[in-house]
C-alpha positions in Angstrom: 0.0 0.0 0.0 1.0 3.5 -1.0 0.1 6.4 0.4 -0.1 10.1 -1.3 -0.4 13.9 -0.6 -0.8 16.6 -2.6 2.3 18.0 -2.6 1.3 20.9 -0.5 4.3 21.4 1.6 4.0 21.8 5.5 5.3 25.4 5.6 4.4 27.2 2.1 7.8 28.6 0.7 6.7 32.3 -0.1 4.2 32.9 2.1 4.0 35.3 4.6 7.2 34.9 7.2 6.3 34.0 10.8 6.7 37.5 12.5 5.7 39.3 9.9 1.8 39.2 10.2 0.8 42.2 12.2 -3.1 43.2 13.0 -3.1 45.3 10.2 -2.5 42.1 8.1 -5.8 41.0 5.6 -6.4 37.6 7.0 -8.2 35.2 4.5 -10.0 31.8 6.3 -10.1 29.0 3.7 -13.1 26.8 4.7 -12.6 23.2 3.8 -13.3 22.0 -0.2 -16.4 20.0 -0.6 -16.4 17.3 -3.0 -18.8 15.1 -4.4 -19.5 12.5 -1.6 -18.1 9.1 -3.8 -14.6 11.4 -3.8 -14.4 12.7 -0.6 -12.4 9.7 1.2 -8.5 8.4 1.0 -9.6 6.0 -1.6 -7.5 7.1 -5.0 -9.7 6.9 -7.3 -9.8 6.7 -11.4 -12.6 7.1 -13.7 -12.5 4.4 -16.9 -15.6 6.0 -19.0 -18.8 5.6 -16.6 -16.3 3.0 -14.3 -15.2 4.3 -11.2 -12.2 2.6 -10.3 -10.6 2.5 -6.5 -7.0 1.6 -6.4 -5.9 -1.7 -4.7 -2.1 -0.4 -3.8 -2.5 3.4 -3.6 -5.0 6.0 -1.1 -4.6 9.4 0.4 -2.6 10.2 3.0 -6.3 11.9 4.4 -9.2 12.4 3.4 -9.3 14.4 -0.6 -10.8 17.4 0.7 -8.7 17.6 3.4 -5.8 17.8 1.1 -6.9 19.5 -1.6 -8.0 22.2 1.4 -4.4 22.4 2.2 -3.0 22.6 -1.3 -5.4 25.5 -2.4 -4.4 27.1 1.0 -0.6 26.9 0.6 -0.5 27.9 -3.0 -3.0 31.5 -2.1 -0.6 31.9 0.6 2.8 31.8 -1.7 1.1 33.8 -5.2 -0.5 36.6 -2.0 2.2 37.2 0.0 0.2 40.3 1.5 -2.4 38.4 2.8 -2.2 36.1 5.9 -3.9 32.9 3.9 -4.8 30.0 7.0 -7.4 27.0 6.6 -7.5 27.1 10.6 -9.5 28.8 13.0 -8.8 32.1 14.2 -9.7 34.2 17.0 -10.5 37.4 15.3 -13.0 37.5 12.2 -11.1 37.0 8.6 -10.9 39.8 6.2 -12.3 36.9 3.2 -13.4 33.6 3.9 -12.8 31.6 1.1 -15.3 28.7 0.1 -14.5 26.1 -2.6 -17.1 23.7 -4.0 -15.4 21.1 -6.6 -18.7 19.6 -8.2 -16.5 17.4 -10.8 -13.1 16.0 -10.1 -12.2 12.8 -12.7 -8.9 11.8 -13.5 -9.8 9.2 -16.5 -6.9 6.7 -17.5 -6.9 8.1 -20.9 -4.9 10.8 -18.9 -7.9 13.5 -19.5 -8.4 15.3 -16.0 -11.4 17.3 -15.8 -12.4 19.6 -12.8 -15.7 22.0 -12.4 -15.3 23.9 -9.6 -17.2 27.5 -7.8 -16.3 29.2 -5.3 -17.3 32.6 -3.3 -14.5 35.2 -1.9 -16.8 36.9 1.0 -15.6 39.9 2.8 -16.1 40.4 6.5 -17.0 43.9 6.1 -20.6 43.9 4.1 -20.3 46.9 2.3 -17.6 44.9 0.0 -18.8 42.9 -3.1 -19.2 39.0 -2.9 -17.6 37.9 -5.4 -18.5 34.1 -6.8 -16.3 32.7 -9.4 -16.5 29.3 -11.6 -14.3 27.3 -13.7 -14.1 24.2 -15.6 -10.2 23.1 -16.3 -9.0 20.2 -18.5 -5.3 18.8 -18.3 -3.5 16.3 -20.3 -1.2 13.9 -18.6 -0.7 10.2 -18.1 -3.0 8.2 -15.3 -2.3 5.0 -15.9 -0.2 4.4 -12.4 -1.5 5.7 -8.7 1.7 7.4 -9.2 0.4 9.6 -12.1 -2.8 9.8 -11.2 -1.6 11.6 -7.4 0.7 13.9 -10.4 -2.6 15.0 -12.5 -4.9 15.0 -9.7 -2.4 17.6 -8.1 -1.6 19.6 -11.7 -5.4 20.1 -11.9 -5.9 21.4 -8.3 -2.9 23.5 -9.2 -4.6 25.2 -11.9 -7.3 25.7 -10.1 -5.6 27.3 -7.1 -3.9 29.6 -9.8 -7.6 30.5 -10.9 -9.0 31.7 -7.5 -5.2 33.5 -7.1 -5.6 35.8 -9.7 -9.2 36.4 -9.5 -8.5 37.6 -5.7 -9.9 41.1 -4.9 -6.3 43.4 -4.8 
């Protein structure tokens, strides 16, 4: 048995320096990914046309949301390095709260990964804009391996981090 993360690493390299987050600092609260329910365990899992497939050697180090939670947190933190970017609670209210929903997440042995995903950037203070965002991404890649299908499952969350990055209010 194998067991994979998403690559997020434990402290995100470029993101805000411990010491260097001051009260005036926008904090951003990343509420955990929601997944479709059939995804949302450690199984690793494969799609072969209208197959779902569960790996035999390979699962999650945690649960998929958990992880993909993490990633998405680590990689707003490193591209926003003005913005205190945490996925756990804090005592004061967050400037954002970020919620992602991923309603389609299939990595298909052909090596197509396909991912539909909204989410809503909500501002503490009311008189600021919510702003909702969506996005379908495709990636190319091979899946035939747990190995590669941890790599594309990863890339696509990737781009998708990138997406809610550089749609962030400035």
């Amino acid at each position: 048995m194998r067991f994979y993360t998403l690559g997020a690493p434990a402290i995100a390299t470029g993101a805000v320096p411990v010491g260097a987050v001051t009260p005036a600092t926008p904090t951003v609260a990343v509420a955990r990914v929601t997944l479709p329910d059939y995804l949302d365990g450690q199984d690793l899992i494969a799609r072969d046309g209208n197959r779902i497939e569960r790996s035999a050697t390979g699962r999650w180090a945690s649960r998929l949301s958990l992880g993909a939670t993490d990633l998405i947190t680590a990689r707003l933190a490193q591209s926003r390095t003005d913005l205190f970017v945490t996925d756990q609670p804090q005592i004061l209210p967050a400037t954002w709260r970020l919620a992602v929903n991923i309603s389609r997440l299939d990595i298909a042995h052909d090596g197509t990964a396909s991912l539909a995903a909204d989410w809503s950037i909500i501002p503490h203070d009311e008189h600021q804009p919510l702003i909702h965002q969506r996005a379908t991404l495709t990636r190319q890649g091979p899946a035939t391996t747990d190995d590669q299908v941890a790599t594309l499952t990863q890339s696509i969350l990737d781009d998708l981090a990138e997406r809610i990055a550089a749609g962030w209010p400035r």
